[in-house]
N, CA, C and O atoms as CSV, one atom per row, in Angstrom:
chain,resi,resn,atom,element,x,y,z
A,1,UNK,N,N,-5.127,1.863,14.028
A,1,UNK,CA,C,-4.718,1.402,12.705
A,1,UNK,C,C,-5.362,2.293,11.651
A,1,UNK,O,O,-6.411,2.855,11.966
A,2,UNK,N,N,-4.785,2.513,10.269
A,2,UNK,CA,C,-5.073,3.237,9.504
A,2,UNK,C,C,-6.302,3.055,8.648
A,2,UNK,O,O,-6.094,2.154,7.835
A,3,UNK,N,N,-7.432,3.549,8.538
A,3,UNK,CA,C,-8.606,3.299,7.700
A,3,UNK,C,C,-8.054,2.165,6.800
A,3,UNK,O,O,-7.870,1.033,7.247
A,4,UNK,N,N,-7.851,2.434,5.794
A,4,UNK,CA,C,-7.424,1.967,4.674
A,4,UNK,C,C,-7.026,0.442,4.858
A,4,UNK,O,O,-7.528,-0.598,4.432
A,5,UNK,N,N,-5.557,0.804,5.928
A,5,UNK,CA,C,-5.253,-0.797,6.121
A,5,UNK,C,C,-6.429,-1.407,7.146
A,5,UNK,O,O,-6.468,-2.583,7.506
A,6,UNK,N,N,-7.300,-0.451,7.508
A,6,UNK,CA,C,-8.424,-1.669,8.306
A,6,UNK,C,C,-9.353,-2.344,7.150
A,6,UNK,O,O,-10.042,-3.332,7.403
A,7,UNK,N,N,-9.324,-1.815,6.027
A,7,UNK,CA,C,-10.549,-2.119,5.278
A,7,UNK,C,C,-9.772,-3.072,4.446
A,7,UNK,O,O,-10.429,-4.092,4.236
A,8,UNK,N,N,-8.149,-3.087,3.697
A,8,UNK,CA,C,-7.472,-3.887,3.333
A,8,UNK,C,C,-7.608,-5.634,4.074
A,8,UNK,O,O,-7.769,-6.727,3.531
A,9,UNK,N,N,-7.438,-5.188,5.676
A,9,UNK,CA,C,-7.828,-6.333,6.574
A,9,UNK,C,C,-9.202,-7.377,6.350
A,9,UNK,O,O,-9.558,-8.555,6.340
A,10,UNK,N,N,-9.573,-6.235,6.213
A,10,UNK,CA,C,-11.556,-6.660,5.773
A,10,UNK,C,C,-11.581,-7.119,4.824
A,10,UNK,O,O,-12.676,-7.669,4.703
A,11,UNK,N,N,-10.780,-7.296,3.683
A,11,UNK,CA,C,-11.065,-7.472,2.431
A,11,UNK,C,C,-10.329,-8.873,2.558
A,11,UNK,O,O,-10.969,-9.755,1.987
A,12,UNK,N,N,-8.939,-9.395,3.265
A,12,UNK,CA,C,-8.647,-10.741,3.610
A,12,UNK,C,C,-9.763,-11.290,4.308
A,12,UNK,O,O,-10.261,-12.321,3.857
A,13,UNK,N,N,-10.201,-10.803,5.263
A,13,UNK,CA,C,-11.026,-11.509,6.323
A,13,UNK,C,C,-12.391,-12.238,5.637
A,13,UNK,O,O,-12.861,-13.368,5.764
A,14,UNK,N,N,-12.788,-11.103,4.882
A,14,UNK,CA,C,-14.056,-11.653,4.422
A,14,UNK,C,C,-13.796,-12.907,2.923
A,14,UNK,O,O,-14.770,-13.455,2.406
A,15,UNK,N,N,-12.567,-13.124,2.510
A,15,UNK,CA,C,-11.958,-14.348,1.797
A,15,UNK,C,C,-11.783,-15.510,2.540
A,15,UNK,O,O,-11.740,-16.687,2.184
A,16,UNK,N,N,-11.665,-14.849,3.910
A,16,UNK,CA,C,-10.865,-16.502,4.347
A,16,UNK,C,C,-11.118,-17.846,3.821
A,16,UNK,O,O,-12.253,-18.305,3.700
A,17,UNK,N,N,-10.593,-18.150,3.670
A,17,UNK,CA,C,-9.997,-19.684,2.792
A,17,UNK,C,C,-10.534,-19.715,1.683
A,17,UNK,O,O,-10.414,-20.892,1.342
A,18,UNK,N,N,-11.223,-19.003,0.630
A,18,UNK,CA,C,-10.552,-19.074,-0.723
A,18,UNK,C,C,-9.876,-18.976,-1.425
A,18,UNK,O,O,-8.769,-18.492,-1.187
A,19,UNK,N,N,-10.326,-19.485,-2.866
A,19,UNK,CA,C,-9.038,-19.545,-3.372
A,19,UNK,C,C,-9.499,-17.850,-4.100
A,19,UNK,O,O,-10.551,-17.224,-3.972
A,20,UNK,N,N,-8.383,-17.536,-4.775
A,20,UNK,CA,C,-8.466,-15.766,-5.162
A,20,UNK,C,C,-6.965,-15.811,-6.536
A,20,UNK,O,O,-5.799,-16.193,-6.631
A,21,UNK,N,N,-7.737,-15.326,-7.123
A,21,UNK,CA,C,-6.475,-14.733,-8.226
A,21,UNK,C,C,-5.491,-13.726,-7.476
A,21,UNK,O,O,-5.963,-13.354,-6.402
A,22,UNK,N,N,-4.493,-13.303,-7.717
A,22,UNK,CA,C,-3.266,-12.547,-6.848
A,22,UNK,C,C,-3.903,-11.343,-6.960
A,22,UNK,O,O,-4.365,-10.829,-7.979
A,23,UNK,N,N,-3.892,-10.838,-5.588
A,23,UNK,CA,C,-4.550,-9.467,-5.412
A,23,UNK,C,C,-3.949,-8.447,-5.708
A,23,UNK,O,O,-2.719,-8.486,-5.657
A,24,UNK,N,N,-4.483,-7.467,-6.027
A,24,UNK,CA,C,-4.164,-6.097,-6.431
A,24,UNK,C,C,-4.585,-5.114,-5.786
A,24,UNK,O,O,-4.202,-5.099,-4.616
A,25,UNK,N,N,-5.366,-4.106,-6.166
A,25,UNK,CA,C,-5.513,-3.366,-5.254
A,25,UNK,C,C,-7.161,-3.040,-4.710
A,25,UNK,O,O,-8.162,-3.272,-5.387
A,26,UNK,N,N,-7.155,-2.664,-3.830
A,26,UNK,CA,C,-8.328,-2.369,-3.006
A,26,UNK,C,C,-9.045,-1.672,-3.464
A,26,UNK,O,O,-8.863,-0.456,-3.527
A,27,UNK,N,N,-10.187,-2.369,-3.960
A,27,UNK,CA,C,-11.559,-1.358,-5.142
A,27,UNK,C,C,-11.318,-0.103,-4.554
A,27,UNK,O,O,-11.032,0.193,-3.393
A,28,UNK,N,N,-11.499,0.649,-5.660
A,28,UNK,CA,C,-12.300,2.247,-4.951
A,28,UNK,C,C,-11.249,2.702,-4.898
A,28,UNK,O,O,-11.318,3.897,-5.185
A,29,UNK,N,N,-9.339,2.101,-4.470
A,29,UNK,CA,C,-8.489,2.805,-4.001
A,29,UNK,C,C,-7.040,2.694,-4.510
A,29,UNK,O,O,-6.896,1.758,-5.297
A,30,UNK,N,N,-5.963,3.395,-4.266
A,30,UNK,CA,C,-4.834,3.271,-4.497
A,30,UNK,C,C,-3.985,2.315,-3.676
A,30,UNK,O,O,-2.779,2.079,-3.754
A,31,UNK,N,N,-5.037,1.764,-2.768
A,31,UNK,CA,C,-4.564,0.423,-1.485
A,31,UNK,C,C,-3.894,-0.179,-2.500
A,31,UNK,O,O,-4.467,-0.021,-3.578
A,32,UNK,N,N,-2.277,-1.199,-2.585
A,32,UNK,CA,C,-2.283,-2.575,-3.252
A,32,UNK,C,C,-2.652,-3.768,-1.587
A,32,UNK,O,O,-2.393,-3.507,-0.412
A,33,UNK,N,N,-3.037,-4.500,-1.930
A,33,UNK,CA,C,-3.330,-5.638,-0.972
A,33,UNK,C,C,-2.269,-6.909,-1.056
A,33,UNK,O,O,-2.090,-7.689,-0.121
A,34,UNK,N,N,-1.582,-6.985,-2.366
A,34,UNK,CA,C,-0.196,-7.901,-1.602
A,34,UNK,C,C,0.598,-7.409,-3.074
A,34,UNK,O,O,-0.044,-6.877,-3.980
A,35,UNK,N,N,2.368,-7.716,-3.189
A,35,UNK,CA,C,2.844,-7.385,-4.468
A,35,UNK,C,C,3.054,-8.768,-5.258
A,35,UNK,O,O,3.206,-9.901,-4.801
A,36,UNK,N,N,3.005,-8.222,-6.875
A,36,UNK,CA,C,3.372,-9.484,-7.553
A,36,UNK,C,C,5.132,-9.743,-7.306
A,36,UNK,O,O,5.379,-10.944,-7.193
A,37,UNK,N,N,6.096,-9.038,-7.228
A,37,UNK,CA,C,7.277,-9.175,-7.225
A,37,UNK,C,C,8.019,-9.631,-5.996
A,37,UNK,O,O,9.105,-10.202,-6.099
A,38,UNK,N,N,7.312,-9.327,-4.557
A,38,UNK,CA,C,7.810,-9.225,-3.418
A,38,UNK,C,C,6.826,-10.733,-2.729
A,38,UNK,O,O,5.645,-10.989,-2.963
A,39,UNK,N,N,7.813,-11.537,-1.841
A,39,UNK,CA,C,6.452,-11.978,-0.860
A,39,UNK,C,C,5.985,-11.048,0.286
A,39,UNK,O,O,4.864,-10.751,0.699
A,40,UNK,N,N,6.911,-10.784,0.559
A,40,UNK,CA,C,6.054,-9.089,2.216
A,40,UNK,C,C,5.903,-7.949,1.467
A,40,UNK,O,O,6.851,-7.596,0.767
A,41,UNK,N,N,4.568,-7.105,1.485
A,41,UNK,CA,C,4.260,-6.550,1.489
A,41,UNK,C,C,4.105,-5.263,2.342
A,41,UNK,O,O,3.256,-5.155,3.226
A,42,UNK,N,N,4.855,-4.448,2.057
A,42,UNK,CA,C,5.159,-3.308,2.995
A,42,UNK,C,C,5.146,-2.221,2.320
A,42,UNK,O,O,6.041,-1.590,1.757
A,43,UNK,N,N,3.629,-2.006,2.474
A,43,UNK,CA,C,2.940,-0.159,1.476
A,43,UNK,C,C,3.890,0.471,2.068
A,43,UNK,O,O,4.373,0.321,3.191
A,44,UNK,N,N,4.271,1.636,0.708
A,44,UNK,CA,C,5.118,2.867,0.964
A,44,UNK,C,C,4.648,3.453,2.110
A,44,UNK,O,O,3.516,3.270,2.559
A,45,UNK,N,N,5.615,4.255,2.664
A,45,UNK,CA,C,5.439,4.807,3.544
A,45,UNK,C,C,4.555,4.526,5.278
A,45,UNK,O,O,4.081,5.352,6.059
A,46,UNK,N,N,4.624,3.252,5.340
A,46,UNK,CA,C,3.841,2.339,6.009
A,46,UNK,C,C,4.701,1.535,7.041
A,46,UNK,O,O,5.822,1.348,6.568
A,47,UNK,N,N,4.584,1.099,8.051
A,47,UNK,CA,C,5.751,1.268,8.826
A,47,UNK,C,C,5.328,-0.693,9.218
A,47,UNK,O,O,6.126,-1.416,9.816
A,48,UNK,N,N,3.771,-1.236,8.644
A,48,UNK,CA,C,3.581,-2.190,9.124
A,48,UNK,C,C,3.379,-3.349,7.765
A,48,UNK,O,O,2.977,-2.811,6.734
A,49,UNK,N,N,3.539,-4.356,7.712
A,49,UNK,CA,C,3.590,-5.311,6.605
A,49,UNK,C,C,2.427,-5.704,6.171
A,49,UNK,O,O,1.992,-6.469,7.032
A,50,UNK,N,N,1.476,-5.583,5.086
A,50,UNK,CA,C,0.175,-5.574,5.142
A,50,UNK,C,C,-0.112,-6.908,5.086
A,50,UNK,O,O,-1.130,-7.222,5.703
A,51,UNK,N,N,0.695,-8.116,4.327
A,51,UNK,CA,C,0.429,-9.179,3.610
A,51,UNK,C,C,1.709,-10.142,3.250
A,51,UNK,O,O,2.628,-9.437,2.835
A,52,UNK,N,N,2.005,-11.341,3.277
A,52,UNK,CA,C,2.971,-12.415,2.977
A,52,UNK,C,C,2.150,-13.076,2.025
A,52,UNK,O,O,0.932,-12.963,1.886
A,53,UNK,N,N,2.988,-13.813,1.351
A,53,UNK,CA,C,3.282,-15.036,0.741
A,53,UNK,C,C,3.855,-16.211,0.727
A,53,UNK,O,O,5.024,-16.327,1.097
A,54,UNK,N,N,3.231,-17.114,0.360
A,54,UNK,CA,C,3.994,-18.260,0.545
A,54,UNK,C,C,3.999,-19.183,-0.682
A,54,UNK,O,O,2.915,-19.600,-1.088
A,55,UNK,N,N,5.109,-19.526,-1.289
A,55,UNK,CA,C,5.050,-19.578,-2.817
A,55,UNK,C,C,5.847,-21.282,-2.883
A,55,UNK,O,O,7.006,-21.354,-3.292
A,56,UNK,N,N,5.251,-22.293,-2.538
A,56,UNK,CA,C,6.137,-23.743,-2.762
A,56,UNK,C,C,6.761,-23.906,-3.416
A,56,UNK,O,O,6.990,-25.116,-3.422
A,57,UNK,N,N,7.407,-23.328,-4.243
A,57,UNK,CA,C,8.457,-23.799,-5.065
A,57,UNK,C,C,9.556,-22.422,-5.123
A,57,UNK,O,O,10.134,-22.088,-6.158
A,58,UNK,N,N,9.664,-21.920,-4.178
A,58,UNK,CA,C,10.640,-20.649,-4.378
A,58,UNK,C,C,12.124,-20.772,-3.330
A,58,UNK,O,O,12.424,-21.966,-3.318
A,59,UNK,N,N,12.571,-20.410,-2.945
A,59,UNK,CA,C,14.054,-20.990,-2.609
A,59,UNK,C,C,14.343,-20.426,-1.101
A,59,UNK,O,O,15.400,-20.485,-0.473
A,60,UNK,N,N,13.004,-19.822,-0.677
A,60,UNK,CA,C,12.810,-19.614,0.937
A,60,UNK,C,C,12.114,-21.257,1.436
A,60,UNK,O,O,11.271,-21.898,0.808
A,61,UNK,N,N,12.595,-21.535,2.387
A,61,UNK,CA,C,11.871,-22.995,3.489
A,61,UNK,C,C,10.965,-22.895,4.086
A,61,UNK,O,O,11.117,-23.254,5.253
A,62,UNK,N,N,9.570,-22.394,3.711
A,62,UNK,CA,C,8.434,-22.309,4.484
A,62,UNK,C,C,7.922,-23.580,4.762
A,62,UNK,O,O,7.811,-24.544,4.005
A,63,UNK,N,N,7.580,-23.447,6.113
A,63,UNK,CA,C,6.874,-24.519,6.398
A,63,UNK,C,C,5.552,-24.815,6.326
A,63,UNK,O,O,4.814,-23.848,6.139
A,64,UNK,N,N,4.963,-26.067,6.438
A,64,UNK,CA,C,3.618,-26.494,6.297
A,64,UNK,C,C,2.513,-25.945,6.805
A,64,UNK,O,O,2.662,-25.750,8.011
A,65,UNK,N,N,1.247,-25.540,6.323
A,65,UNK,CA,C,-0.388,-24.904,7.057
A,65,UNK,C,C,-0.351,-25.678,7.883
A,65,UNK,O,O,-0.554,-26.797,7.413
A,66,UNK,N,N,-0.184,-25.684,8.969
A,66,UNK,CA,C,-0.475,-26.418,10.438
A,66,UNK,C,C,-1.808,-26.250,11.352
A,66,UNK,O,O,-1.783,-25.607,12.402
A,67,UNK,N,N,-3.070,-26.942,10.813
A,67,UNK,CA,C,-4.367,-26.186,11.323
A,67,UNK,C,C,-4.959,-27.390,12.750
A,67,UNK,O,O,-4.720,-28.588,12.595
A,68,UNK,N,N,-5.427,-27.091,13.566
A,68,UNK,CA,C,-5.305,-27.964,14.615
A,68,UNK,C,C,-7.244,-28.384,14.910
A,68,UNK,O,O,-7.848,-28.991,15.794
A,69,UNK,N,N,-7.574,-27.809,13.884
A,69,UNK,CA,C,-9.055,-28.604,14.254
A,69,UNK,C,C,-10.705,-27.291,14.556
A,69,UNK,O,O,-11.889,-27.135,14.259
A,70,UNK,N,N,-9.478,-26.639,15.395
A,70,UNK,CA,C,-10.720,-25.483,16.001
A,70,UNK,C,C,-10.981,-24.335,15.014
A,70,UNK,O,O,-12.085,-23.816,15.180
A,71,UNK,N,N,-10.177,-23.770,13.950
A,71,UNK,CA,C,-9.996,-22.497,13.321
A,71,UNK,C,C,-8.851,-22.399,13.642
A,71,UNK,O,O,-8.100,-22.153,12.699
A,72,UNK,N,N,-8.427,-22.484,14.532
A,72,UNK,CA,C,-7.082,-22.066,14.654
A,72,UNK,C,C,-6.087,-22.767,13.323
A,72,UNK,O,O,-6.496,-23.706,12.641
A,73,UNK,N,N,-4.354,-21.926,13.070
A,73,UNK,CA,C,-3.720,-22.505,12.402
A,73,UNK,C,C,-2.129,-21.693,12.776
A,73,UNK,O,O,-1.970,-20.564,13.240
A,74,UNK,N,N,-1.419,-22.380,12.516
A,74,UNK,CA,C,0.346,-21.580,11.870
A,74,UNK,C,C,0.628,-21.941,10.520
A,74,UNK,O,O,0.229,-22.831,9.768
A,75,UNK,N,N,1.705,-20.667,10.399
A,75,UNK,CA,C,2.618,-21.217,9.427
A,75,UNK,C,C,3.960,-20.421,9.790
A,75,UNK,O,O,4.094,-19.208,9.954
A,76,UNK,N,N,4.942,-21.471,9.871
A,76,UNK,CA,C,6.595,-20.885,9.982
A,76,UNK,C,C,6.995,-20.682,8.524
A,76,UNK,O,O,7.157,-21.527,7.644
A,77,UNK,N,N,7.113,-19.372,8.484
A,77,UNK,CA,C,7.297,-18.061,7.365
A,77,UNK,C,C,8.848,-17.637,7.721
A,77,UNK,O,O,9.266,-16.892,8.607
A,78,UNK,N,N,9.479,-18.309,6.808
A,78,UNK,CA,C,10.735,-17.504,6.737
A,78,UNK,C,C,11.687,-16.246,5.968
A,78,UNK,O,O,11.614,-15.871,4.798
A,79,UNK,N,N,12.259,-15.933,6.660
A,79,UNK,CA,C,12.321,-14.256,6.652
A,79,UNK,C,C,13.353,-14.221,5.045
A,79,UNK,O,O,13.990,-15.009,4.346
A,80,UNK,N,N,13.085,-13.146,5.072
A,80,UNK,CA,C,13.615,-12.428,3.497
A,80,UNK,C,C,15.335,-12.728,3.416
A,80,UNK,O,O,15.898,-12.903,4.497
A,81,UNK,N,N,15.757,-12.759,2.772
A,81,UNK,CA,C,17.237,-12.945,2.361
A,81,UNK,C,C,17.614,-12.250,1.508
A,81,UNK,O,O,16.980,-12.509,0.485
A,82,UNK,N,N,18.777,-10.988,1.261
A,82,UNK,CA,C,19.344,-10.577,0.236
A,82,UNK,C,C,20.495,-10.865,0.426
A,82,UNK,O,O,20.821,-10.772,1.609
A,83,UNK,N,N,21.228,-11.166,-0.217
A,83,UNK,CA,C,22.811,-11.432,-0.529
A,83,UNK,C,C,23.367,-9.923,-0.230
A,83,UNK,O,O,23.036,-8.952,-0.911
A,84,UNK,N,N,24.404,-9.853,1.067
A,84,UNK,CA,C,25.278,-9.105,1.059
A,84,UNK,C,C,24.802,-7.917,1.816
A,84,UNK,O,O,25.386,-6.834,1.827
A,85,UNK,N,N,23.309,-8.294,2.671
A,85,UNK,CA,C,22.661,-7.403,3.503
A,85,UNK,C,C,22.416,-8.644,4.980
A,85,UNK,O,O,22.498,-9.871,5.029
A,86,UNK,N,N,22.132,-7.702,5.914
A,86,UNK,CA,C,21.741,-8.358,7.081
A,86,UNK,C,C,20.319,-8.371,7.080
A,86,UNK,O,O,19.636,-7.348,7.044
A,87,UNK,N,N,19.802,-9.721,7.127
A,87,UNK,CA,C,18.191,-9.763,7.378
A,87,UNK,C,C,17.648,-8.429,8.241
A,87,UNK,O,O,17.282,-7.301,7.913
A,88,UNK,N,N,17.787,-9.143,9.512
A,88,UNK,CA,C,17.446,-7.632,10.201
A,88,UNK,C,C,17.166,-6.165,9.853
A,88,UNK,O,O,16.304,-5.416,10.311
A,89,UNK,N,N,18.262,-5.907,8.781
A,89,UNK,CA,C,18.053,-4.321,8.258
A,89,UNK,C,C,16.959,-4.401,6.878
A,89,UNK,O,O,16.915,-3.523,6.016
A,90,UNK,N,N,16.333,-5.311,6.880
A,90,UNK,CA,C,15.302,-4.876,5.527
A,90,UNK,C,C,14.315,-4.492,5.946
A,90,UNK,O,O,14.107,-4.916,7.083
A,91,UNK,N,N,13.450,-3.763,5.503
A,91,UNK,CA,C,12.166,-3.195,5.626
A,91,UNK,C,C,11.729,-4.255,5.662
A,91,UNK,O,O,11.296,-4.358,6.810
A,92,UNK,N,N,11.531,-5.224,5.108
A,92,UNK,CA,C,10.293,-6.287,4.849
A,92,UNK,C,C,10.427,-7.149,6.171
A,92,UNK,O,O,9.432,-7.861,6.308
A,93,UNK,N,N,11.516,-7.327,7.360
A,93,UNK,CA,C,11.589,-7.859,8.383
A,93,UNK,C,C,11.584,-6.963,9.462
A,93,UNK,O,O,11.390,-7.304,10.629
A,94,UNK,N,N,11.852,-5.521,8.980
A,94,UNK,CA,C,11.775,-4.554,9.993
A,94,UNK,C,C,9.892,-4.191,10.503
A,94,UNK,O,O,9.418,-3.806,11.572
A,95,UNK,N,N,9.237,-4.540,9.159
A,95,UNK,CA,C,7.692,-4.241,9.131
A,95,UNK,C,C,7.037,-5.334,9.975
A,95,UNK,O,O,6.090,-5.171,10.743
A,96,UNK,N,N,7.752,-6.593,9.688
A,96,UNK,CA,C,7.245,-7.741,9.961
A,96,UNK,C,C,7.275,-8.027,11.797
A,96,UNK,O,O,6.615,-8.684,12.601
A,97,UNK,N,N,8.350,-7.185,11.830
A,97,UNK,CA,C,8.831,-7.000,13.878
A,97,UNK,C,C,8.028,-6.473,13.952
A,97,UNK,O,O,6.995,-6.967,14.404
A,98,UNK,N,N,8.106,-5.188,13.538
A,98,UNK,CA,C,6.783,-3.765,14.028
A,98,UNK,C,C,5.487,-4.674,14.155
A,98,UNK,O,O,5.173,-4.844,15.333
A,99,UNK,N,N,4.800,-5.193,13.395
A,99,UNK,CA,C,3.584,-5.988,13.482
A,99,UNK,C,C,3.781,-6.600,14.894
A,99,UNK,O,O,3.025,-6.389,15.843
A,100,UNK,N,N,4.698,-7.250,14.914
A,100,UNK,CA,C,5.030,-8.070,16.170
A,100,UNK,C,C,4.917,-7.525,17.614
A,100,UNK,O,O,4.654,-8.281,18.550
A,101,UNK,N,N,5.076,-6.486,17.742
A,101,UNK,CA,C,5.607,-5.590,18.587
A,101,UNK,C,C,4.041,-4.878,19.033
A,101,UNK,O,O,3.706,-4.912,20.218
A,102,UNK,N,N,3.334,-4.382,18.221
A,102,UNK,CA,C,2.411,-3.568,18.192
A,102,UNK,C,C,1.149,-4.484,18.061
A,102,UNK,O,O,0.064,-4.242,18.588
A,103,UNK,N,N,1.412,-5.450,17.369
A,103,UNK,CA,C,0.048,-6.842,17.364
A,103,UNK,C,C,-1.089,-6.114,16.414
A,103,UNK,O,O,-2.154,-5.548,16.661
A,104,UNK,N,N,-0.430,-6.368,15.341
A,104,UNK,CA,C,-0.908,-6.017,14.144
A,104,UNK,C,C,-0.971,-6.851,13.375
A,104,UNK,O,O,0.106,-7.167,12.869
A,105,UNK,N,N,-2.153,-7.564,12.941
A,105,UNK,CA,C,-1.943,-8.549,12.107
A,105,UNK,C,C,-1.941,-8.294,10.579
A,105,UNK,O,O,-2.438,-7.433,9.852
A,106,UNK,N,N,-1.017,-9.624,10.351
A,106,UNK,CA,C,-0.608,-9.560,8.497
A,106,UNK,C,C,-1.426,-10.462,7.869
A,106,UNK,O,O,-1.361,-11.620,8.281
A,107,UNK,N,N,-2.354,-10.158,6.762
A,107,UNK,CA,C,-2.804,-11.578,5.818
A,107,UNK,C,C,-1.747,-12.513,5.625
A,107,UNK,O,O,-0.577,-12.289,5.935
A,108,UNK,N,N,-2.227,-13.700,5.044
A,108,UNK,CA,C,-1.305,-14.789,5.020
A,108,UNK,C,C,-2.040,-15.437,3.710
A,108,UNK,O,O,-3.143,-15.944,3.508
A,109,UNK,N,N,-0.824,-15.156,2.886
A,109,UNK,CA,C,-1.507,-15.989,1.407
A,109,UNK,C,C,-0.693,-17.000,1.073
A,109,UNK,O,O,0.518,-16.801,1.167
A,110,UNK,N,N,-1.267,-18.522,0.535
A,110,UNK,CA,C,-0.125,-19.176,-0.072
A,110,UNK,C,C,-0.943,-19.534,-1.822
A,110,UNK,O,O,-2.100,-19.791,-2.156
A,111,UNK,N,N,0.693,-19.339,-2.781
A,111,UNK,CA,C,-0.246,-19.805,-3.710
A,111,UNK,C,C,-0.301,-21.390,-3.964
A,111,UNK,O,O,0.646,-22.149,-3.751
A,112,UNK,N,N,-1.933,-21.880,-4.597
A,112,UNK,CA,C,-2.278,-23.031,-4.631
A,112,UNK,C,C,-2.335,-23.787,-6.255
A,112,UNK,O,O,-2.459,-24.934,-6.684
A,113,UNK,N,N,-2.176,-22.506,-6.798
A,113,UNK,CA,C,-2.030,-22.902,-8.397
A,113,UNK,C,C,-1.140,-21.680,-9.039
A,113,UNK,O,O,-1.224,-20.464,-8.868
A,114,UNK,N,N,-0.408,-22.336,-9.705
A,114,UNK,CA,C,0.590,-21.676,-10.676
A,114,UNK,C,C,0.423,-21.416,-12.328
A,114,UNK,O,O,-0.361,-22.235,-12.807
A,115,UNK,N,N,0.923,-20.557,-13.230
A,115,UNK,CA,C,0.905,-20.465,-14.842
A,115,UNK,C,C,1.536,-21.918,-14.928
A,115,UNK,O,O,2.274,-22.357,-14.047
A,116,UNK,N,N,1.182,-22.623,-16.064
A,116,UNK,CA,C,0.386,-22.108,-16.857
A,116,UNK,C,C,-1.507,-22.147,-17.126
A,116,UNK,O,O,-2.305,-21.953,-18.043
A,117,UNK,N,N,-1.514,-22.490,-15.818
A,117,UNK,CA,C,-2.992,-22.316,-15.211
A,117,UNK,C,C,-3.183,-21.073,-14.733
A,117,UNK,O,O,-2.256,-20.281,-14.560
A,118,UNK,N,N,-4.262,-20.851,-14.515
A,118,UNK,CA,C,-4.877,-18.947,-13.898
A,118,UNK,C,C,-4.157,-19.371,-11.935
A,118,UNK,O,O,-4.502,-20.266,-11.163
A,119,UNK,N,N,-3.018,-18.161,-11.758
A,119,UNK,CA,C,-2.287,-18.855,-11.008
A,119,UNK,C,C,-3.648,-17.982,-9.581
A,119,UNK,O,O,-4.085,-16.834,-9.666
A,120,UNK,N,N,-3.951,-18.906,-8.564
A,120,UNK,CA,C,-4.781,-18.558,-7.351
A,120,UNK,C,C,-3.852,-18.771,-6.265
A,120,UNK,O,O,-2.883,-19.529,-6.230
A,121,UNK,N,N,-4.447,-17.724,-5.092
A,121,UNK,CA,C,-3.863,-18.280,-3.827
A,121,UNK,C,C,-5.223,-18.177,-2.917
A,121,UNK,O,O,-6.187,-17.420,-3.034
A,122,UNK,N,N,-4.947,-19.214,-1.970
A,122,UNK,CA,C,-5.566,-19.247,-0.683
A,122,UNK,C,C,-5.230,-18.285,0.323
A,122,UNK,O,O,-4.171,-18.117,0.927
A,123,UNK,N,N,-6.587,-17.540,0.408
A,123,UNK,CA,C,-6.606,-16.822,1.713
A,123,UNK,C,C,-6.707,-16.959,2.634
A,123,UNK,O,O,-7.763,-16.578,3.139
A,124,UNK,N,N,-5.294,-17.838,3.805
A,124,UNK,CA,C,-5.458,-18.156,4.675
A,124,UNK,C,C,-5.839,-17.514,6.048
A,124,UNK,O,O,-6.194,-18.287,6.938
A,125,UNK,N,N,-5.802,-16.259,6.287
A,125,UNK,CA,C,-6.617,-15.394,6.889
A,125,UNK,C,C,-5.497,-14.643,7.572
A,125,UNK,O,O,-4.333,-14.767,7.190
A,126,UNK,N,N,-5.902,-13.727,8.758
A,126,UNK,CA,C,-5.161,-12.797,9.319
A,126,UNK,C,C,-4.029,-13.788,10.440
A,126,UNK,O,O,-4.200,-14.952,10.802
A,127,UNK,N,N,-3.133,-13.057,10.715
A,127,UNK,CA,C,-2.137,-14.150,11.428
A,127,UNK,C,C,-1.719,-13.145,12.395
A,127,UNK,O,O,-2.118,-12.050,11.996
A,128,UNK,N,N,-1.066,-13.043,13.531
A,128,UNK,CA,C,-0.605,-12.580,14.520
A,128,UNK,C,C,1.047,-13.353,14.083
A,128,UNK,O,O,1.399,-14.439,13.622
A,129,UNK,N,N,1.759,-12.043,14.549
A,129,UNK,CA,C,3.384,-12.595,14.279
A,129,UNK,C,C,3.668,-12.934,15.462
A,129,UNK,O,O,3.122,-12.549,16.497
A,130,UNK,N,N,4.636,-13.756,15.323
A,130,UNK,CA,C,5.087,-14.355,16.524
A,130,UNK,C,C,6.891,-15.005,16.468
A,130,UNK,O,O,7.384,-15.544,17.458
């Protein structure tokens, strides 16, 4: 894995489960760590998805933090939709396979507060796709 995205990793990991204003980019670097516009995150030229979102009130059906007691947890993250394209062919599900494939894990953010409050998300930690 690529420096950069290992230290991006490091920078979720060492959040896990706080709460965090929407991230930007990785001190020191030109890293971004998730986008404001997009929920998947898939750095240019980058073949793997660095980071999701999960936004409750947006018009994708994500399902519930499902945490079972030990550390462990899921969440059923549903895939990107453009009108008049096939899921399959987007980068943002093509990155999201590759992870899958190669066992690369993606941060997993949901946000927990919205404007017109200072909007935060929870860093729910690294996730394995599945």
């Amino acid at each position: 894995m690529e420096d950069l995205h290992r230290r991006a990793h490091e920078w979720f990991a060492r959040r896990q489960g706080a709460l965090v204003p929407p991230p930007r980019q990785l001190e020191g670097t030109d890293v971004f760590l998730a986008q404001t516009a997009k929920a998947i995150h898939v750095p240019k030229a980058w073949e793997y998805a660095r980071s999701v979102k999960s936004l409750p009130d947006w018009p994708y059906d994500d399902g519930e933090l499902v945490t079972n007691g030990n550390g462990n947890w899921s969440l059923r993250y549903r895939q990107e939709e453009q009108q008049g394209r096939e899921p399959t062919h987007l980068p943002s599900h093509k990155a999201l396979l590759k992870c899958m494939e190669d066992n690369v894990p993606v941060a997993v953010l949901i946000r927990r507060q919205k404007k017109p409050e200072k909007v935060l998300y929870e860093v729910v930690g690294l996730a394995r796709v599945i």
